[in-house]
C-alpha positions in Angstrom: -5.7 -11.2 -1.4 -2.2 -10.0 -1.5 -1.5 -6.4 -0.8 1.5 -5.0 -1.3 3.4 -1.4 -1.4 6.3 0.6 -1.1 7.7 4.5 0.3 7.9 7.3 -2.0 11.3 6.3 -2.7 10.9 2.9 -3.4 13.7 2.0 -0.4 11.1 0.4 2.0 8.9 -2.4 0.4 6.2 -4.6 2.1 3.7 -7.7 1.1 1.5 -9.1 3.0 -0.6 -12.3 1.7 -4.0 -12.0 4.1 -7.5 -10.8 3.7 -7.4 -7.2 5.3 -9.6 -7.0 8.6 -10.8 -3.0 7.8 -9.9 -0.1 5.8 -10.6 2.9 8.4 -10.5 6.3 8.3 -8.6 7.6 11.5 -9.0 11.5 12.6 -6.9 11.6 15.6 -4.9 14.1 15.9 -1.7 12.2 16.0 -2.1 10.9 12.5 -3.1 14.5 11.4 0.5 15.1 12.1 2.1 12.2 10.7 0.5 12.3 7.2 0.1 16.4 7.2 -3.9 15.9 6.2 -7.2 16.0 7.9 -6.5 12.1 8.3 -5.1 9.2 7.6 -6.5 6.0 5.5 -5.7 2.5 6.9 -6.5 -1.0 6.1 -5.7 -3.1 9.2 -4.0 -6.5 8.8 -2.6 -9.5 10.8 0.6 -8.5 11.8 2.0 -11.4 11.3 0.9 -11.7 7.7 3.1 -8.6 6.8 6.5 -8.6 5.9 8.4 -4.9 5.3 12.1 -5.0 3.8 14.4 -2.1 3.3 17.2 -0.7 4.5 16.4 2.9 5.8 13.2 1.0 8.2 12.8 3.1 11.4 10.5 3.0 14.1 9.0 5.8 15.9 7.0 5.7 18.8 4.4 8.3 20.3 2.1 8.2 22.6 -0.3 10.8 22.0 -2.7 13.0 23.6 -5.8 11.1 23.0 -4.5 7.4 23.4 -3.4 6.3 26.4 -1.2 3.8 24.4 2.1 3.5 22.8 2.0 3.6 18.6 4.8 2.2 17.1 4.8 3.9 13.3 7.3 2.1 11.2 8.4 4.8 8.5 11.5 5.2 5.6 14.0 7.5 7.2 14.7 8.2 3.3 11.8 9.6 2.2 9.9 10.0 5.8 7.1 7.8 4.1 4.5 6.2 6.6 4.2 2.6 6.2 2.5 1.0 9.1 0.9 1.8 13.0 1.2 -1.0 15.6 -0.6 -0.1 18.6 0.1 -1.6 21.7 -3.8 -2.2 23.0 -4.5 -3.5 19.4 -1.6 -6.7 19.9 -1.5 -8.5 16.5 -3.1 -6.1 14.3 -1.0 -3.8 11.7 -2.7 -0.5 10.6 -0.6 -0.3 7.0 -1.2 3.1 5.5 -3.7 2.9 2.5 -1.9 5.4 0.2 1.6 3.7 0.1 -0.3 0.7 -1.3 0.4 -0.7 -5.3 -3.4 -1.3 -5.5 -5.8 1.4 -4.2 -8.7 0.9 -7.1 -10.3 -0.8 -4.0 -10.0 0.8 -0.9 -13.6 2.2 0.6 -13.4 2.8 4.6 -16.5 0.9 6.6 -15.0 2.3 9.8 -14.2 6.2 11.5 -12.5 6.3 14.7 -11.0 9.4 16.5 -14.1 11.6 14.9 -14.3 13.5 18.0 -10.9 14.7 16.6 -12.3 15.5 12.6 -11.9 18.2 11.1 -15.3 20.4 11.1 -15.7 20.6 6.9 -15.2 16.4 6.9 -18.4 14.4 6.2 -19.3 11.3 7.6 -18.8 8.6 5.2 -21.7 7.0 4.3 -22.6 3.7 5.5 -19.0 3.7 7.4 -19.0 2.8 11.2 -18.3 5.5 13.2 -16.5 5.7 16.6 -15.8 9.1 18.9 -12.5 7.3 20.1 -10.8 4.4 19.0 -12.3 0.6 18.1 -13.0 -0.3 21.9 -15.2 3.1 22.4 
């Protein structure tokens, strides 16, 4: 599978040429912020497989409330776009955001994590796994 995707401006493009790992559905509250929604759809990838070009590529790093870990969020500084999450205690996975993707017609999330953090009105998904904290909880 290839997936590939840009920012709303079109300034920061990716590919990446693997199988994706997951597509999750994270309600921490750090991504609540970063995307401005009750939470934030990722398909997680080798890191290695992905390749992002562009010329307005930042980095920002937070280390929230509820991880005890560093997350690198690689975004445009054009359009403020979210492209990808690398978390430190995750080394080798990419979380690449789901809705800057060229292809969406196939995204379904089989995993939850942070739903101690969800918002009250979100339903489980069905048939997704479901974790109170991250993947290792």
């Amino acid at each position: 599978m290839n997936l590939d995707g840009h920012c709303l401006c079109g300034n920061v493009t990716y590919t990446c040429e693997t199988e994706p790992r997951f597509t999750a559905l994270c309600h921490c509250t750090d991504c609540q912020r970063q995307t401005g929604g009750a939470a934030s759809l990722v398909v997680g990838v080798n890191d290695e497989d992905l390749r992002i070009e562009g010329d307005s590529v930042s980095v920002f790093v937070t280390r929230g409330d509820e991880h005890n870990t560093n997350t690198n969020r690689t975004f445009c500084s054009n359009c403020g776009s979210p492209i990808v999450g690398r978390i430190d205690a995750f080394p080798g996975l990419a979380f690449v955001k789901a809705g800057t993707l060229n292809d969406t017609s196939w995204l379904k999330p089989t995993i939850e994590v942070w739903t101690r953090s969800a918002q009250p009105w979100m339903t489980p998904i069905p048939g997704a796994d479901r974790y109170e904290g991250d993947l290792r909880e």
